[in-house]
C-alpha positions as CSV (number, residue, x, y, z in Angstrom):
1,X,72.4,88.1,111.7
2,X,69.4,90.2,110.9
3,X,66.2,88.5,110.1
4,X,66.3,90.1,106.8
5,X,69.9,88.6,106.0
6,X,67.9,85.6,108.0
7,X,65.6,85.2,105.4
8,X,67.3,85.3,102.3
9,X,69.9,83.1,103.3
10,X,66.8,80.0,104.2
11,X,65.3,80.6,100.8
12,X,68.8,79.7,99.6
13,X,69.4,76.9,101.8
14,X,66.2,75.7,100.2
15,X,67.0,76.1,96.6
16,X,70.5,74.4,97.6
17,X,68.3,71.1,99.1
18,X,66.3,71.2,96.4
19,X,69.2,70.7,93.5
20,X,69.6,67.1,93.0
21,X,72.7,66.0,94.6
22,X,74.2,62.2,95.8
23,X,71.9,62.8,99.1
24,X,69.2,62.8,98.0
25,X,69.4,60.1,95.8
26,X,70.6,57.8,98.5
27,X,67.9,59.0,100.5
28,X,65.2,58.1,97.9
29,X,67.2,54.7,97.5
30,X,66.6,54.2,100.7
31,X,63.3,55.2,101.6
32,X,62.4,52.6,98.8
33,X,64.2,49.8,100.4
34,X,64.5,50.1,104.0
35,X,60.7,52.6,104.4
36,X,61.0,56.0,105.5
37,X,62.1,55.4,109.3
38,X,64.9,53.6,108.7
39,X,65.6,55.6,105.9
40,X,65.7,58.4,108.4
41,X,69.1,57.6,109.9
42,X,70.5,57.7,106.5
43,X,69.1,61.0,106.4
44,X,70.4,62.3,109.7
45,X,73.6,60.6,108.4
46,X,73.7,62.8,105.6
47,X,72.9,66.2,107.3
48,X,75.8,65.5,109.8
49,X,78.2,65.1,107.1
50,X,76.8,68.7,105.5
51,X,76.9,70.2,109.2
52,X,81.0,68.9,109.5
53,X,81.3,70.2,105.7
54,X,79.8,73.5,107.3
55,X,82.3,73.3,109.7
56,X,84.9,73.1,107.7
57,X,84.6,75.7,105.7
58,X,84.0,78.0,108.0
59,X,87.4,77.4,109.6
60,X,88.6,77.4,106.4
61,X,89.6,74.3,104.8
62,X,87.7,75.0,101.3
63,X,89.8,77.9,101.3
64,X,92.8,75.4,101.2
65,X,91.3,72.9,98.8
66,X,90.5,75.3,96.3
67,X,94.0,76.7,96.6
68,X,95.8,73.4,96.4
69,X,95.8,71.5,93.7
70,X,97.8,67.8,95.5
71,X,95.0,68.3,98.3
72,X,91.9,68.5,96.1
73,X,92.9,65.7,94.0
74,X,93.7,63.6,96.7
75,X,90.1,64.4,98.7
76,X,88.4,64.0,94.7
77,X,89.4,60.8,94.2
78,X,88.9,59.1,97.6
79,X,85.5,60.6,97.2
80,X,85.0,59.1,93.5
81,X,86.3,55.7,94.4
82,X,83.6,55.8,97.6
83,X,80.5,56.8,95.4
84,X,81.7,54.3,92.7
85,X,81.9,51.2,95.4
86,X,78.6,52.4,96.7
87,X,77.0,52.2,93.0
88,X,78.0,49.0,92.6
89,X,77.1,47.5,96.1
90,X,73.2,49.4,95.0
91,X,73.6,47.2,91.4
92,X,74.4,43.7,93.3
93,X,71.8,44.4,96.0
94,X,68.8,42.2,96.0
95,X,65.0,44.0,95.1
96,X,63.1,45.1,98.1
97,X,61.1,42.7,99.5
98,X,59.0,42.1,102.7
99,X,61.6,39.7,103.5
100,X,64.5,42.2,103.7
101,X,62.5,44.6,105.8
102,X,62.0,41.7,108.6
103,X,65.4,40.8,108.4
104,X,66.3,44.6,108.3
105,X,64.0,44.9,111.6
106,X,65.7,41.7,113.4
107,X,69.1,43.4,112.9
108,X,67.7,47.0,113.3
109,X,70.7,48.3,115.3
110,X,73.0,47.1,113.0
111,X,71.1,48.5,110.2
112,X,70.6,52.1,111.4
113,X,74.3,53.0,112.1
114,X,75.4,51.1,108.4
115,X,72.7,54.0,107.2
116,X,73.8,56.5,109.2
117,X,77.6,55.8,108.2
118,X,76.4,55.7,104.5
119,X,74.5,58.9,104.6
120,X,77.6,60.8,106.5
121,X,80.2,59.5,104.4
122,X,78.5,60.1,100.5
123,X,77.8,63.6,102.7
124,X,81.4,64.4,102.7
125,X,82.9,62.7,100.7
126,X,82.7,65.7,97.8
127,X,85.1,67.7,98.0
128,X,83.3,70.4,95.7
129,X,80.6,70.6,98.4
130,X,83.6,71.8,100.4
131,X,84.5,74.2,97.9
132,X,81.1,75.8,97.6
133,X,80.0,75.8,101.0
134,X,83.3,77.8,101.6
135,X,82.2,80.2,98.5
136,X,78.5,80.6,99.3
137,X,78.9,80.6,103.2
138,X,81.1,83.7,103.2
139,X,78.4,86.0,101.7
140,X,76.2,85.9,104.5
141,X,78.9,85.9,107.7
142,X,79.3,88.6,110.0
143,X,83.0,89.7,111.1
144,X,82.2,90.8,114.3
145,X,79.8,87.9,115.0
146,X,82.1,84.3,116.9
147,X,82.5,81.2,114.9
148,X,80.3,79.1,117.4
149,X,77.1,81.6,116.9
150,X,77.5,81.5,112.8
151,X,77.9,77.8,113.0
152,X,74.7,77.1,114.9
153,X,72.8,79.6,113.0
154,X,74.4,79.0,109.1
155,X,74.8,75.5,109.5
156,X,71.7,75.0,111.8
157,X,69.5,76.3,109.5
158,X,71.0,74.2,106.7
159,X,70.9,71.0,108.4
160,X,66.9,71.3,109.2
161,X,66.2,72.4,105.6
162,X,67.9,69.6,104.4
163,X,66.7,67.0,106.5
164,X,63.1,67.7,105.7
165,X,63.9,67.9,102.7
166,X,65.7,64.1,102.4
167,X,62.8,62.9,104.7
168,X,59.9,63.8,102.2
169,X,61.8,62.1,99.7
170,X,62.5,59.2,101.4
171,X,58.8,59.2,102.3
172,X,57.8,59.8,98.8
173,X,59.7,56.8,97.9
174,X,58.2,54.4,100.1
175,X,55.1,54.5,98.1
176,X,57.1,53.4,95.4
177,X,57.1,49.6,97.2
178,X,54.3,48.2,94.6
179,X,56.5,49.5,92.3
180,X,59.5,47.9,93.4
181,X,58.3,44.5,93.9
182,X,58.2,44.3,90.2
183,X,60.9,46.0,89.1
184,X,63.1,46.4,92.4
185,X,66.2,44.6,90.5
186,X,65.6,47.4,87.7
187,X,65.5,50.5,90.3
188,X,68.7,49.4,92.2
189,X,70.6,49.5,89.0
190,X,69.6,52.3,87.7
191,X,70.4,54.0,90.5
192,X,73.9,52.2,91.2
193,X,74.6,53.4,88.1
194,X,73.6,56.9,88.4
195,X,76.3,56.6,92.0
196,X,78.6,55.2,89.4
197,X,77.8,58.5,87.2
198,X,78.2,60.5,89.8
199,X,81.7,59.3,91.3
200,X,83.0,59.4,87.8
201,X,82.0,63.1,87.2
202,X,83.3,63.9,90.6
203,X,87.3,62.0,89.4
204,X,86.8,64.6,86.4
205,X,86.0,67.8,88.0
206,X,88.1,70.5,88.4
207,X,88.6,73.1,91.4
208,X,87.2,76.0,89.9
């Protein structure tokens, strides 16, 4: 890939991180409960789930989700029930406190590969992501270039813009904690409703 080609497909990597998507949510959710470091394994969770959505679509398999009907429905709805479940785990959860961040520290192990596995699967868990990855990805491959080199450079590229991205809004959200200790009940259910939005759009959409 030329750096020209280079270029223009970072600025729109960017402009794809940027768009407001379950991610970034989560990671904002969880920079204002957990802080921004431990916030940052849900972060590298997420970005690993983009990579294998990368992946995938470079092998092919949005091809055959946007060509089969029984397969996008299936990989829709699993990903609808997940960001549904996830909503309502955010409503029930108690408000940030200095409490929680102990007890998140005391079990911090624990803690950062629940994060991770959060980030990774709300990550892939869309099958449209799938879909457009496998649209958008195809504009700026090379025929005569192998899949390894395209990966690491395409979905390289991606994963570092959008785990900078996550990261300064996790950070951002951490000086949200005066905030949230007075309205930390408030903030989870807004935003375990908007995951509750968001997996009911995702039953409804369509491949195209």
């Amino acid at each position: 890939m030329s750096l020209e080609l280079w270029i223009v497909y970072l600025a729109a990597a960017v402009g794809l991180s940027l768009t407001p998507g379950p991610n970034g949510l989560l990671a904002l959710t969880h920079g204002a409960r957990f802080g921004a470091a431990r916030a940052s394994f849900t972060v590298l969770g997420g970005v690993t789930g983009f990579l294998v959505l990368i992946a995938a679509s470079l092998a092919g398999l949005g091809a055959l989700l946007a060509a089969s009907e029984q397969a996008f429905t299936v990989a829709k709805w699993i990903g609808a029930a997940y960001l549904v479940w996830l909503g309502i785990r955010l409503w029930n959860a108690p408000p940030p406190s200095m409490d929680a961040a102990r007890e998140a520290a005391d079990h911090a192990d624990r803690r950062r590969s629940q994060l991770f596995a959060q980030g990774f699967l709300v990550a892939v868990s869309n099958p449209k992501a799938l879909i457009f990855f496998a649209a958008f990805l195809p504009q700026f491959m090379l025929p005569h270039v192998s899949y390894w080199v395209q990966l690491a450079v395409l979905g390289g590229t991606f994963v570092v813009v959008e785990f900078l991205y996550e990261l300064m809004v996790a950070g951002f959200a951490q000086r949200l904690a005066p905030w949230l200790a007075r309205h930390g009940r408030w903030f989870n259910r807004v935003t375990g409703c908007t995951f509750v939005g968001i997996g009911a759009l995702l039953a409804t959409a369509r491949r195209g």
